[in-house]
gemmi code that builds the backbone of each chain (N, CA, C; Angstrom):
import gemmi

chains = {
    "A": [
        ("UNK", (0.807, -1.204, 0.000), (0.000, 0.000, 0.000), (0.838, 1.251, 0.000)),
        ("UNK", (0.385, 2.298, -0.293), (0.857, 3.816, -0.276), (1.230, 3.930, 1.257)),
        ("UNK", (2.119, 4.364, 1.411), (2.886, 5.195, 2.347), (2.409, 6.957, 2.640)),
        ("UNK", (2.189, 7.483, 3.610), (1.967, 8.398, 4.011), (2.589, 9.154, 5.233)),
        ("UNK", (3.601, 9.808, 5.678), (4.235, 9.828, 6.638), (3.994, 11.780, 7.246)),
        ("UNK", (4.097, 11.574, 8.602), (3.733, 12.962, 9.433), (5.026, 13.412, 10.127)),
        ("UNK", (5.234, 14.833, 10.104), (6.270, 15.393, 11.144), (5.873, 16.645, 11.436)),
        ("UNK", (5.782, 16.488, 12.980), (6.323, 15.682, 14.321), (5.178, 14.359, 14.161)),
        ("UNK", (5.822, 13.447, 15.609), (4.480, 12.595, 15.695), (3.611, 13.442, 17.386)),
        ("UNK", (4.543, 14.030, 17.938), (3.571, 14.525, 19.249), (4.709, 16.333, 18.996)),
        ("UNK", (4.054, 16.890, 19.408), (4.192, 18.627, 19.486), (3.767, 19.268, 21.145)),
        ("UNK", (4.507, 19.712, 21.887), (3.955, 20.361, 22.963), (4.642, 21.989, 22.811)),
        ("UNK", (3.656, 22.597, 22.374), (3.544, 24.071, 22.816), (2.978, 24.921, 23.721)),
        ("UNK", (3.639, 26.265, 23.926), (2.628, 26.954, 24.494), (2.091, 28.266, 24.027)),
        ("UNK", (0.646, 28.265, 24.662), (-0.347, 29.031, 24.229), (-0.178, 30.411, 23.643)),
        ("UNK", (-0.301, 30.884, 22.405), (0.051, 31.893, 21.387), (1.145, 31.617, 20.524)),
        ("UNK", (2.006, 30.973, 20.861), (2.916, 30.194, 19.450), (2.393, 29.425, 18.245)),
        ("UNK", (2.990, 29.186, 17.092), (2.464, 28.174, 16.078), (2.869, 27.620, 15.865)),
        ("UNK", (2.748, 26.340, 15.015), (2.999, 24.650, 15.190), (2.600, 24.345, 14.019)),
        ("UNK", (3.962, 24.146, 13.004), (3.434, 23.736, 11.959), (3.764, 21.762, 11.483)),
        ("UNK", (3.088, 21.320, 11.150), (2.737, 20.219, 10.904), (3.166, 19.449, 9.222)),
        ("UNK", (4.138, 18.590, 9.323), (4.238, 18.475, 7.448), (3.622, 17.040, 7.456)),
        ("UNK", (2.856, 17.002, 5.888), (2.712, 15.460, 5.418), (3.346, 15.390, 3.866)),
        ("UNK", (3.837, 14.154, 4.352), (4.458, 13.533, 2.480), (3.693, 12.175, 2.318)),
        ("UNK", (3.287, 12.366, 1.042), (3.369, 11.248, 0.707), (4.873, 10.470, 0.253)),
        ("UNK", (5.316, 9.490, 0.352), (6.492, 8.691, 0.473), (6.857, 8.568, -0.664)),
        ("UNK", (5.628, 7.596, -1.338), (5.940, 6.544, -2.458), (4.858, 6.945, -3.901)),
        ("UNK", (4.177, 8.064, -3.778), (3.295, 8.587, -4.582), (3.133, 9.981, -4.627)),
        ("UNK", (2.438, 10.480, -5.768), (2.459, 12.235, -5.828), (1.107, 12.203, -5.740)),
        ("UNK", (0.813, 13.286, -5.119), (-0.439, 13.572, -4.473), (-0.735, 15.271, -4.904)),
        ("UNK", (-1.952, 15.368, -5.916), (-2.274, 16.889, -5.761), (-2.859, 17.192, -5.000)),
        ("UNK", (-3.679, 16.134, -4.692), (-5.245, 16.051, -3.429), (-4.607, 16.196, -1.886)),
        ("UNK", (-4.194, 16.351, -0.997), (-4.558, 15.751, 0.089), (-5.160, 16.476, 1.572)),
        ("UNK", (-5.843, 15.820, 2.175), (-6.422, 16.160, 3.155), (-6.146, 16.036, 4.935)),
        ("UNK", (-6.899, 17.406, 5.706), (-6.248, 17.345, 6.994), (-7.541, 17.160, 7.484)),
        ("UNK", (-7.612, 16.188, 8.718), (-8.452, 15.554, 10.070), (-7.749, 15.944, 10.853)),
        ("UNK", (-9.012, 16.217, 11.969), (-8.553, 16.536, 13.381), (-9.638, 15.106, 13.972)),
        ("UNK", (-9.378, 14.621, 15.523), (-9.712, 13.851, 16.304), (-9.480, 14.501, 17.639)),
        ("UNK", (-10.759, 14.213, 18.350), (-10.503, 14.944, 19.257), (-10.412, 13.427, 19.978)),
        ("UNK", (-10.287, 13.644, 21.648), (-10.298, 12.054, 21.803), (-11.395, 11.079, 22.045)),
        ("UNK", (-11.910, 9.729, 21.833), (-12.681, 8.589, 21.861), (-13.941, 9.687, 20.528)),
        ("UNK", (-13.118, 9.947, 20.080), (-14.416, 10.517, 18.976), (-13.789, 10.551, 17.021)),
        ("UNK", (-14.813, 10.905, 16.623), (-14.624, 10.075, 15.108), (-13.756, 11.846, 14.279)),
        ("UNK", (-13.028, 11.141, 13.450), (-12.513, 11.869, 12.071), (-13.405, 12.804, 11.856)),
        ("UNK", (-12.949, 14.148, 11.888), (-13.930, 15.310, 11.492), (-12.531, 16.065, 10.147)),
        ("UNK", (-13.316, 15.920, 8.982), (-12.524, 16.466, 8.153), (-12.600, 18.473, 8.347)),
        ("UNK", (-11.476, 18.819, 8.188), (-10.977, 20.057, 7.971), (-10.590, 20.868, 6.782)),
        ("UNK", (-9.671, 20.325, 6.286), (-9.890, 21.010, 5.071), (-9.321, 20.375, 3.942)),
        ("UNK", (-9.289, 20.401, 2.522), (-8.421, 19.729, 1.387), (-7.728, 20.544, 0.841)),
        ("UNK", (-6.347, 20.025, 0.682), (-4.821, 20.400, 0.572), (-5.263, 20.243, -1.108)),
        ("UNK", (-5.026, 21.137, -1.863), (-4.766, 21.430, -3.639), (-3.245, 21.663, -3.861)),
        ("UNK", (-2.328, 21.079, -4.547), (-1.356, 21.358, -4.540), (-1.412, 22.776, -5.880)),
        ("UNK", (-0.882, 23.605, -5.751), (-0.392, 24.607, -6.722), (-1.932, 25.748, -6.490)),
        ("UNK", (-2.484, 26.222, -5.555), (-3.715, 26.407, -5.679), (-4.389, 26.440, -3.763)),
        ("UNK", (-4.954, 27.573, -3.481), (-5.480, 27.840, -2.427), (-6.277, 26.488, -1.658)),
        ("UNK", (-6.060, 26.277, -0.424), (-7.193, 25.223, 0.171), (-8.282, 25.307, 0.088)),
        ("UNK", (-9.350, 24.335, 0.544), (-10.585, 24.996, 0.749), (-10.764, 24.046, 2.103)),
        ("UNK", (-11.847, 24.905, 2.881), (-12.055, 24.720, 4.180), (-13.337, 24.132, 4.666)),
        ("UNK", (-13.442, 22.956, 5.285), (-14.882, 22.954, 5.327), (-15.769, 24.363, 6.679)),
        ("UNK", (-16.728, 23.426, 6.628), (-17.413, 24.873, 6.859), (-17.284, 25.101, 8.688)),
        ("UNK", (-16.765, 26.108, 9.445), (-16.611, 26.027, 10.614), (-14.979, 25.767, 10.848)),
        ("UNK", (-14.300, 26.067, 9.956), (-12.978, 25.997, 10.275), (-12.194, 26.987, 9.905)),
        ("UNK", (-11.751, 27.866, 10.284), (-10.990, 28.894, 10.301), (-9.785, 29.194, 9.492)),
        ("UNK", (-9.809, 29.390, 8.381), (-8.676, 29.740, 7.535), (-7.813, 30.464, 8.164)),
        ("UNK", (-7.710, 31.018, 8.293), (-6.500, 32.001, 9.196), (-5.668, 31.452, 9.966)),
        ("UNK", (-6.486, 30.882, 11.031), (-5.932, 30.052, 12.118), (-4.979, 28.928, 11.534)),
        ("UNK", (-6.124, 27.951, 10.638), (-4.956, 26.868, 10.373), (-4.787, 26.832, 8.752)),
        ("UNK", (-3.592, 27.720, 8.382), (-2.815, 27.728, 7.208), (-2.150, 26.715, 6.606)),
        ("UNK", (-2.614, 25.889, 5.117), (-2.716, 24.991, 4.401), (-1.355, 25.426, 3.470)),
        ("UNK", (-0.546, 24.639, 2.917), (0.328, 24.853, 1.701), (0.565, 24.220, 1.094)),
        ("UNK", (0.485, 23.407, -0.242), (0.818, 22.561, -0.351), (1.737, 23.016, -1.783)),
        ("UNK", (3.153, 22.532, -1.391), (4.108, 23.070, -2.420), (4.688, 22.662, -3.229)),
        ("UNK", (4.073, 21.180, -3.124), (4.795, 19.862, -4.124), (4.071, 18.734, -4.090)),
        ("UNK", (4.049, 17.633, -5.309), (3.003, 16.851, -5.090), (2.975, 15.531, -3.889)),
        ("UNK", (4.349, 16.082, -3.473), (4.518, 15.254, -2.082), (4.588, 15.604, -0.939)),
        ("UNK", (4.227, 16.953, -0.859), (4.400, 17.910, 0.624), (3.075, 18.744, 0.827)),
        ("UNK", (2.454, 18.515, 1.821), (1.363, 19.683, 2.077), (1.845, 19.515, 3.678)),
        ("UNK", (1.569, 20.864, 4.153), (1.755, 21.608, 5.208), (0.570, 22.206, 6.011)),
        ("UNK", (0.760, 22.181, 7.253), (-0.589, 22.692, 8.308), (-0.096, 23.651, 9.176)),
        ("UNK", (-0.165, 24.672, 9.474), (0.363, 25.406, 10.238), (-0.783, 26.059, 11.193)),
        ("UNK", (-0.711, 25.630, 12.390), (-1.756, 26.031, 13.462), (-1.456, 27.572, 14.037)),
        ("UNK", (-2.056, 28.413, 13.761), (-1.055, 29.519, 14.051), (-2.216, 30.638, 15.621)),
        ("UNK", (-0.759, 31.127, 16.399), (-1.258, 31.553, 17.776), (-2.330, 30.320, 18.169)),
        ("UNK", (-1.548, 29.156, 18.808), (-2.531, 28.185, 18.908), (-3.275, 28.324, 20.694)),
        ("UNK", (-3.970, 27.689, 20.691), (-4.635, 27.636, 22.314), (-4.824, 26.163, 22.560)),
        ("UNK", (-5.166, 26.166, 24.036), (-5.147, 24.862, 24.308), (-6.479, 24.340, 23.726)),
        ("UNK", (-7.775, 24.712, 23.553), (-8.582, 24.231, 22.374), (-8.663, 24.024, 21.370)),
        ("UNK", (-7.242, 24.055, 21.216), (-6.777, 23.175, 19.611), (-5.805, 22.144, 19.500)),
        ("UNK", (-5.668, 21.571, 21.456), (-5.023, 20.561, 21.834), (-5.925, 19.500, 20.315)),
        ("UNK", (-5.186, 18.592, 19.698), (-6.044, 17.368, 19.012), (-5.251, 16.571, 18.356)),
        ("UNK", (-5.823, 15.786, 17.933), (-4.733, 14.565, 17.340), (-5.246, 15.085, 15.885)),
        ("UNK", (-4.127, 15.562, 14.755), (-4.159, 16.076, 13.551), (-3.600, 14.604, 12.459)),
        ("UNK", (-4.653, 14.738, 11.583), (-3.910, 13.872, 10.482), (-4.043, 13.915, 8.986)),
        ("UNK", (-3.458, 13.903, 8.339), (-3.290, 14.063, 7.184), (-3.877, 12.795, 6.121)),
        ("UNK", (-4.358, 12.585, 4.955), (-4.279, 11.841, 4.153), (-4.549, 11.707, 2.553)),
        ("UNK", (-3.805, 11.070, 1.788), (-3.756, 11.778, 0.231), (-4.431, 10.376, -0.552)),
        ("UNK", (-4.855, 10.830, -1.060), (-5.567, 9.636, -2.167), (-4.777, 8.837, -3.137)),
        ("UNK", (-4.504, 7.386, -3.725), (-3.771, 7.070, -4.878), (-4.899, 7.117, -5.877)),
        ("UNK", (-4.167, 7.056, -6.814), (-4.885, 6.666, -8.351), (-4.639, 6.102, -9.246)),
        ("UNK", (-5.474, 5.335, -9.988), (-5.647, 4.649, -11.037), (-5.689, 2.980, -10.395)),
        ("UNK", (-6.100, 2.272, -10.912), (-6.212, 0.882, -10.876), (-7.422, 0.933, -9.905)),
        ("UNK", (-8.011, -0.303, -9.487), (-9.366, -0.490, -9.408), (-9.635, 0.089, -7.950)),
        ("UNK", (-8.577, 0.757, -7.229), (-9.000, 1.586, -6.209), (-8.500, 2.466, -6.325)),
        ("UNK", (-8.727, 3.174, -7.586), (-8.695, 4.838, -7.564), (-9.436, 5.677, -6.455)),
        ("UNK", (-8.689, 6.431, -5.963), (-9.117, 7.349, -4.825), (-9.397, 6.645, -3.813)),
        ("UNK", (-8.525, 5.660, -3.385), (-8.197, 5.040, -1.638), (-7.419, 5.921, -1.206)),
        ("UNK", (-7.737, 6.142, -0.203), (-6.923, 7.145, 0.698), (-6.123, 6.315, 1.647)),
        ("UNK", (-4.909, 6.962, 1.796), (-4.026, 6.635, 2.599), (-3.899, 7.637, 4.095)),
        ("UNK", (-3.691, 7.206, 5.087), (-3.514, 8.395, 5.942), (-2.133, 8.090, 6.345)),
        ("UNK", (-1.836, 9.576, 7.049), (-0.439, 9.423, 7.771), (-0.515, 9.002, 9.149)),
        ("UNK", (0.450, 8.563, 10.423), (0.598, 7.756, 11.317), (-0.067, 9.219, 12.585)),
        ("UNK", (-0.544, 10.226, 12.149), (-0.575, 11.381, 13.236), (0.048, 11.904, 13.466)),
        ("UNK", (-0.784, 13.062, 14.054), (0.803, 14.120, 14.895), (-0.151, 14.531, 15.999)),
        ("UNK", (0.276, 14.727, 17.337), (-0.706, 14.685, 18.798), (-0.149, 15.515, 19.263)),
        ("UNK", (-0.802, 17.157, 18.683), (-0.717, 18.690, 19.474), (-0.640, 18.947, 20.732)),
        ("UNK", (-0.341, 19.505, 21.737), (-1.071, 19.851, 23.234), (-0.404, 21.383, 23.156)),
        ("UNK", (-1.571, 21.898, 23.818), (-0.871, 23.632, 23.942), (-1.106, 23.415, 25.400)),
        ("UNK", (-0.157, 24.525, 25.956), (-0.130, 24.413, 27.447), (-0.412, 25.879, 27.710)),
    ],
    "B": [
        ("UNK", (-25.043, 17.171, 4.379), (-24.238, 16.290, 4.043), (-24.800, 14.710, 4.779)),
        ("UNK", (-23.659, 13.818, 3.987), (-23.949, 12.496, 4.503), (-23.891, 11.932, 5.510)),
        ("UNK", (-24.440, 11.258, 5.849), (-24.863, 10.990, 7.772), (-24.368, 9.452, 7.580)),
        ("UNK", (-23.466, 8.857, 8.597), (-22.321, 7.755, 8.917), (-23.130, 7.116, 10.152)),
        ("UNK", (-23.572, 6.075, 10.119), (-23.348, 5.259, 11.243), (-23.154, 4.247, 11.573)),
        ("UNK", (-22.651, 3.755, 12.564), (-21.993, 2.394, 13.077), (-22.591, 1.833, 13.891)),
        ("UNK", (-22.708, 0.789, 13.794), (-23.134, -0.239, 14.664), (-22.632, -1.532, 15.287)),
        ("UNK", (-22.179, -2.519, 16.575), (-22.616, -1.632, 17.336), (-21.762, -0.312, 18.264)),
        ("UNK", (-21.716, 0.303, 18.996), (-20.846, 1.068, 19.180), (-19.664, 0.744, 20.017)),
        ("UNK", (-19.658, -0.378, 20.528), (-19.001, -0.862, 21.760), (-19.067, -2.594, 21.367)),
        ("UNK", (-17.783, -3.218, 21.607), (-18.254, -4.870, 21.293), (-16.967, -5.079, 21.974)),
        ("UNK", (-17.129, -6.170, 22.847), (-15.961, -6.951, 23.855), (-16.272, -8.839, 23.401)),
        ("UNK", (-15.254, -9.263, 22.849), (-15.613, -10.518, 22.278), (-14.316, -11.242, 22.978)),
        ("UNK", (-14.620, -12.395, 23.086), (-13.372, -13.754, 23.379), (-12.662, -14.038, 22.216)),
        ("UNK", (-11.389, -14.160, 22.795), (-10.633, -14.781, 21.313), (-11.379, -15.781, 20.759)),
        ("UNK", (-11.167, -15.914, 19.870), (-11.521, -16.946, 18.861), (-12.780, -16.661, 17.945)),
        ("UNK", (-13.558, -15.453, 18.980), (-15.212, -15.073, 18.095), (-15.136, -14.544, 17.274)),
        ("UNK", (-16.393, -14.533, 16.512), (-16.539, -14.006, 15.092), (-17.256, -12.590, 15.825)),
        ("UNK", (-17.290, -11.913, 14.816), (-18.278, -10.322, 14.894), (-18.507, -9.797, 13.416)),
        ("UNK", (-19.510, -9.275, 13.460), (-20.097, -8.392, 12.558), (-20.234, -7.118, 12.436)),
        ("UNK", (-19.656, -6.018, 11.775), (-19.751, -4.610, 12.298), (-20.596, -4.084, 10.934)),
        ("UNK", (-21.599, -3.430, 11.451), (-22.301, -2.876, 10.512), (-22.150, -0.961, 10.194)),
        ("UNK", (-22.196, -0.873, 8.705), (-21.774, 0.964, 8.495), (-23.247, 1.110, 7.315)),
        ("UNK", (-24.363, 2.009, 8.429), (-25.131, 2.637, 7.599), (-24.636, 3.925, 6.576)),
        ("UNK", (-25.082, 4.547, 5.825), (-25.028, 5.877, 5.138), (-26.075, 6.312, 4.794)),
        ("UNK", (-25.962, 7.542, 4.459), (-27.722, 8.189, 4.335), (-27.856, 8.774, 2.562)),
        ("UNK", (-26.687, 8.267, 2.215), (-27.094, 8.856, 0.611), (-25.655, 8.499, -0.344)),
        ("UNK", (-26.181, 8.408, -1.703), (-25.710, 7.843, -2.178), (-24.263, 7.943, -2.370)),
        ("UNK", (-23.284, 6.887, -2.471), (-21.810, 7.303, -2.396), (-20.625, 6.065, -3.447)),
        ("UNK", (-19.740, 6.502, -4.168), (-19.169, 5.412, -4.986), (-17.936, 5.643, -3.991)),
        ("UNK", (-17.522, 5.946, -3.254), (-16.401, 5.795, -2.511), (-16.325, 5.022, -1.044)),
        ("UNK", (-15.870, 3.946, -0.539), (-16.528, 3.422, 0.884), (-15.063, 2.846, 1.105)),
        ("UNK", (-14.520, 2.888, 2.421), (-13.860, 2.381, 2.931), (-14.031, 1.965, 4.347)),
        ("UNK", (-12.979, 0.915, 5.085), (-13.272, 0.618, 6.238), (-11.877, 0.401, 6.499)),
        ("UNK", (-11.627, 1.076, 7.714), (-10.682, 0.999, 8.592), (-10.126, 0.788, 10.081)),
        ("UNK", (-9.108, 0.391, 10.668), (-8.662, -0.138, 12.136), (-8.003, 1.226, 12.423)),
        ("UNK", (-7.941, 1.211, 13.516), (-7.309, 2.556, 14.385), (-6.630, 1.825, 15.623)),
        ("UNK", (-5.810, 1.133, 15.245), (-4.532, 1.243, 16.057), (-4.655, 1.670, 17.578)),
        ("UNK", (-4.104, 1.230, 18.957), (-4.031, 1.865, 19.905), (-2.823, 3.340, 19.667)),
        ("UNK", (-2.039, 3.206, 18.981), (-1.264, 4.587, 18.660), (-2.077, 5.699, 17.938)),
        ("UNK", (-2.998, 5.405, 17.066), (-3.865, 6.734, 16.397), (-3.732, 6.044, 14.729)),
        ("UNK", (-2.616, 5.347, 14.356), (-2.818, 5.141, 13.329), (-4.046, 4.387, 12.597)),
        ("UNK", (-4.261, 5.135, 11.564), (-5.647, 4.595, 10.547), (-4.570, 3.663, 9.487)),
        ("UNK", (-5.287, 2.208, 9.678), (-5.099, 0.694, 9.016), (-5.885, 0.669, 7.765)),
        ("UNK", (-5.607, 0.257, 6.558), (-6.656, 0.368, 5.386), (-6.949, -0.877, 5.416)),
        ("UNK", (-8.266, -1.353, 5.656), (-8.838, -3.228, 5.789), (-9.053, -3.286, 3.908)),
        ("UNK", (-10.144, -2.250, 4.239), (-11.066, -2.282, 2.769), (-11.214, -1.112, 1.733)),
        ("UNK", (-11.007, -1.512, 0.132), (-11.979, 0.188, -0.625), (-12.616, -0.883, -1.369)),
        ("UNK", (-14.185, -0.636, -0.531), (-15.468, -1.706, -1.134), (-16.698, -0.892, -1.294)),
        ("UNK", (-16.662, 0.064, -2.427), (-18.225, 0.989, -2.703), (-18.532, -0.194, -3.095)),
        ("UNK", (-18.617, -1.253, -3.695), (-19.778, -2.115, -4.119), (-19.060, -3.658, -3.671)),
        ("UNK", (-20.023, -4.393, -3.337), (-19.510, -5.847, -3.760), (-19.132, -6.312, -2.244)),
        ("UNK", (-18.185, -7.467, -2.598), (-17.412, -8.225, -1.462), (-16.118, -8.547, -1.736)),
        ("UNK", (-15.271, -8.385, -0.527), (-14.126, -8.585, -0.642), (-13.577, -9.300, 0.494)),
        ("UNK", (-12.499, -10.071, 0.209), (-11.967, -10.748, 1.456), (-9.959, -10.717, 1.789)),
        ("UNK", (-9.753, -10.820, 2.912), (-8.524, -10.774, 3.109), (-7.982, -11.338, 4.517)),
        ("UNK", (-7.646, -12.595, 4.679), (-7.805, -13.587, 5.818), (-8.848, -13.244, 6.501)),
        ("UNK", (-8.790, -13.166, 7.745), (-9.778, -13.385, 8.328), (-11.034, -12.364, 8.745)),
        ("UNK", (-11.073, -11.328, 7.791), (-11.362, -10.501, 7.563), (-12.006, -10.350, 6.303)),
        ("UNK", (-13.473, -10.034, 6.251), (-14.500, -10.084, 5.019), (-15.049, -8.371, 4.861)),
        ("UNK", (-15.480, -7.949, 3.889), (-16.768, -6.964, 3.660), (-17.427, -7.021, 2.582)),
        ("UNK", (-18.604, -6.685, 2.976), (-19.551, -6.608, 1.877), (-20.470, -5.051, 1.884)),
        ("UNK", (-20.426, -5.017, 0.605), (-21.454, -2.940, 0.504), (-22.586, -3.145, -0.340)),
        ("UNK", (-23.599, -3.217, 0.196), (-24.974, -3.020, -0.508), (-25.075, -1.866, -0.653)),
        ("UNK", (-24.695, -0.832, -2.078), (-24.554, 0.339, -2.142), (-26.035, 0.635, -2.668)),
        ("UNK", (-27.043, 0.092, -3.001), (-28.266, -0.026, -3.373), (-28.937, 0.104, -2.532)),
        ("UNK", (-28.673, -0.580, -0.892), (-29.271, -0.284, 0.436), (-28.633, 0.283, 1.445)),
        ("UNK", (-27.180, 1.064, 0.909), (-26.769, 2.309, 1.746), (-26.173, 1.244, 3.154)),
        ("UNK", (-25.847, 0.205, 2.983), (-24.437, -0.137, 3.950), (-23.964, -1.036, 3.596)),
        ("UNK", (-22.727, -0.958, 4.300), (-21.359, -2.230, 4.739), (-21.467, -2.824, 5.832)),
        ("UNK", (-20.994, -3.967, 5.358), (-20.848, -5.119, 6.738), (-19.249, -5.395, 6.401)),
        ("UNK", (-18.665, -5.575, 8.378), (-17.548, -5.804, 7.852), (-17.097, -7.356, 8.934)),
        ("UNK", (-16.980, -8.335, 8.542), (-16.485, -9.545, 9.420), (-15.415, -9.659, 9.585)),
        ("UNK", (-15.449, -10.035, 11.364), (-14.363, -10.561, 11.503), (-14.038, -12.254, 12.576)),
        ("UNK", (-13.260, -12.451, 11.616), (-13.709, -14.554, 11.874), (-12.531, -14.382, 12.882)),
        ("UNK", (-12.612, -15.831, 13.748), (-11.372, -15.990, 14.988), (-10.366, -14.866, 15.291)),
        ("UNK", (-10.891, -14.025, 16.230), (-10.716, -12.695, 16.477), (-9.731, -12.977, 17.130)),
        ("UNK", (-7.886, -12.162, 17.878), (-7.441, -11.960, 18.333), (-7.470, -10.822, 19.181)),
        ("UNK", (-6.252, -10.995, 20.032), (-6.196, -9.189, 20.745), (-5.526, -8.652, 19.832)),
        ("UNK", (-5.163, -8.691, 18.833), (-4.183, -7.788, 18.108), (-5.812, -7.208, 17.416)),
        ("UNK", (-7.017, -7.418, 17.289), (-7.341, -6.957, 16.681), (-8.119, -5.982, 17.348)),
        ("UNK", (-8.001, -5.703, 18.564), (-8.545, -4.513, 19.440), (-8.169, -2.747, 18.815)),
        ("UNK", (-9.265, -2.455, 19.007), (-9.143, -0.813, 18.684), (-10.392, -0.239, 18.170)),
        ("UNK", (-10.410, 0.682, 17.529), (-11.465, 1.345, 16.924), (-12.103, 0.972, 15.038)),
        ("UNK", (-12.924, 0.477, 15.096), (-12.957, 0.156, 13.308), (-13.690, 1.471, 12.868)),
        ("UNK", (-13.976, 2.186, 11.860), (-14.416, 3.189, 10.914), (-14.324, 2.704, 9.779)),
        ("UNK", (-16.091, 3.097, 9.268), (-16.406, 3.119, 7.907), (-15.737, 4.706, 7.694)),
        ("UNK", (-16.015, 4.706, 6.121), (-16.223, 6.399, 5.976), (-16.603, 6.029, 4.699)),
        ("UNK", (-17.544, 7.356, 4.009), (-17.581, 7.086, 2.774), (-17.594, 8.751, 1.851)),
        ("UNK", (-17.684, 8.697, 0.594), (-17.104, 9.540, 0.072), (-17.725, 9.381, -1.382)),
        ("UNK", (-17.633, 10.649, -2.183), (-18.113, 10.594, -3.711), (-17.033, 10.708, -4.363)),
        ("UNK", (-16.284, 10.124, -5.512), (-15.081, 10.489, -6.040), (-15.829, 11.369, -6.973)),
        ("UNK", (-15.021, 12.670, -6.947), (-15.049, 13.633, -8.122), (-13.879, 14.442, -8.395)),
        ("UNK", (-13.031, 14.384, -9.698), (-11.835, 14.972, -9.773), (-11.273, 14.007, -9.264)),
        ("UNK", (-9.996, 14.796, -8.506), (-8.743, 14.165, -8.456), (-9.341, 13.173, -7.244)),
        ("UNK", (-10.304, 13.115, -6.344), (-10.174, 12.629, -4.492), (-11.196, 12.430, -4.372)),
        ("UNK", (-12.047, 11.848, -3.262), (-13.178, 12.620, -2.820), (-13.179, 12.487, -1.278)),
        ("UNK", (-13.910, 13.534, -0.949), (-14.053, 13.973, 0.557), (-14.354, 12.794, 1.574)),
        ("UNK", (-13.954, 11.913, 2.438), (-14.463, 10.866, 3.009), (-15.334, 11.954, 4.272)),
        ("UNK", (-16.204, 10.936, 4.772), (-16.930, 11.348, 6.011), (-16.831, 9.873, 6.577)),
        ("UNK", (-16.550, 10.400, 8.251), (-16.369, 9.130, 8.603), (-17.713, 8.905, 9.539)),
        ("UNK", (-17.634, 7.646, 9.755), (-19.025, 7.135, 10.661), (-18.355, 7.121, 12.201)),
        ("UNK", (-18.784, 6.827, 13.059), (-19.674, 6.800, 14.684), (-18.001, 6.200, 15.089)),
        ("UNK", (-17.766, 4.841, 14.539), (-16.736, 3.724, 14.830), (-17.401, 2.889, 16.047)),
        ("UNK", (-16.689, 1.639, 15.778), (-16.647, 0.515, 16.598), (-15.481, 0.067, 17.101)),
        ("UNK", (-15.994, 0.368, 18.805), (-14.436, 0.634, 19.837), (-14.764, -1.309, 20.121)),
        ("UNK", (-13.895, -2.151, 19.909), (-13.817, -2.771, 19.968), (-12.542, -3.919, 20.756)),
        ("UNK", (-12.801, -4.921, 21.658), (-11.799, -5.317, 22.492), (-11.949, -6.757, 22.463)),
        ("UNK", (-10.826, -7.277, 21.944), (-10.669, -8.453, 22.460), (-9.410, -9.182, 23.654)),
        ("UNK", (-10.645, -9.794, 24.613), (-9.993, -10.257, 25.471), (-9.207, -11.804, 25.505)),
        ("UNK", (-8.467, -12.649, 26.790), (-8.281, -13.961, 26.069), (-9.233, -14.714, 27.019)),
    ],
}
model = gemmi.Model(1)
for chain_id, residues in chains.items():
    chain = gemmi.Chain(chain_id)
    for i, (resn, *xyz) in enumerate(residues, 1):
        res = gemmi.Residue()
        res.name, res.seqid = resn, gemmi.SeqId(i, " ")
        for name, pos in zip(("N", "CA", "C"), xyz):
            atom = gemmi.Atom()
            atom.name, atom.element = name, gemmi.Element(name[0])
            atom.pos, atom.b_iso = gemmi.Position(*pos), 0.0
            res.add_atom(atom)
        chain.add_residue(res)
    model.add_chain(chain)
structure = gemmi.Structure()
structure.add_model(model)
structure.setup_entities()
């Protein structure tokens, strides 16, 4: 399967600093890919989709400003949590879709990255 | 948007049992997957089954995309297979499509 990899895997900051977050895909190029947050014992709430060459888009209730999307290559998109608070303590994850063959658009995710603001 | 749910929400089984995890959806979708969540956070890819049945040891699914769910089996269960399972499903359009994930099934096996 596709490879998907996160850096950091855990982040401890404190409150008003920013924390930026990278995903690669490994073994595939990715124009697509997408960021989840988890808060804990609770389900995948998508955030926003990473466009490589081309502005994010956000779903609805999520703050562009705050968390700044980049994606600068078809193997790098970037999250940058910026002036974070401890209500944006969450487990963040990334994941990019493969394509072609009979599971076009399986998504792969990356292993996490587990924020805490103090 | 599309509404995810799982069933049941909680399941504690003996080694060796079988289980059944069921993933409703509320509208129509060509994208379906099912996945393990790891005690570390990592998301496991079991299945990509918008239609049909598929198998992979001891581990089955099937998607009645006509009646809007997945079933996902699992035969002589271990503890390795403890954690959280998630459907999610999704429309491919363009390059991706958006998954939404369902409820999950926190699941434990004991010996």
């Amino acid at each position: 399967g596709a490879v998907v990899s996160q850096h950091p895997s855990r982040v401890i900051c404190k409150s008003g600093t920013s924390v930026k977050i990278e995903c690669r895909s490994l073994d595939f190029q990715a124009t697509t890919m997408f960021w989840y947050r988890q808060f804990p014992k609770q389900s995948l709430m998508l955030m926003a989709t990473s466009n490589e060459g081309s502005k994010a888009t956000y779903e609805q209730g999520v703050e562009k400003d705050k968390f700044l999307i980049n994606h600068a290559s078809l193997t790098l998109s970037t999250l940058t949590v910026t002036s974070a608070h401890p209500e944006d303590s969450s487990f963040y994850i990334c994941s990019a879709p493969t394509r072609g063959g009979q599971a076009a658009y399986e998504q792969y995710f990356g292993p996490g990255t587990r924020l805490t603001v103090t | 948007g599309i509404q995810v749910e799982q069933s049941p929400p909680d399941l504690i089984l003996q080694e060796g049992a079988n289980s059944t995890l069921r993933c409703n959806f509320s509208d129509s979708v060509n994208n379906l997957q099912w996945f393990h969540q790891n005690p570390w956070g990592q998301l496991i890819n079991l299945f990509y089954i918008p239609s049909g049945t598929k198998q992979n040891g001891r581990l089955s699914a099937t998607t009645v995309a006509t009646e809007r769910y997945s079933l996902l089996y699992i035969s002589s269960s271990q503890t390795t297979d403890s954690g959280v399972y998630f459907c999610a499903v999704g429309i491919n359009t363009g390059t991706a499509s958006k998954l939404t994930f369902g409820t999950g099934t926190r699941l434990q096996v004991t010996l």
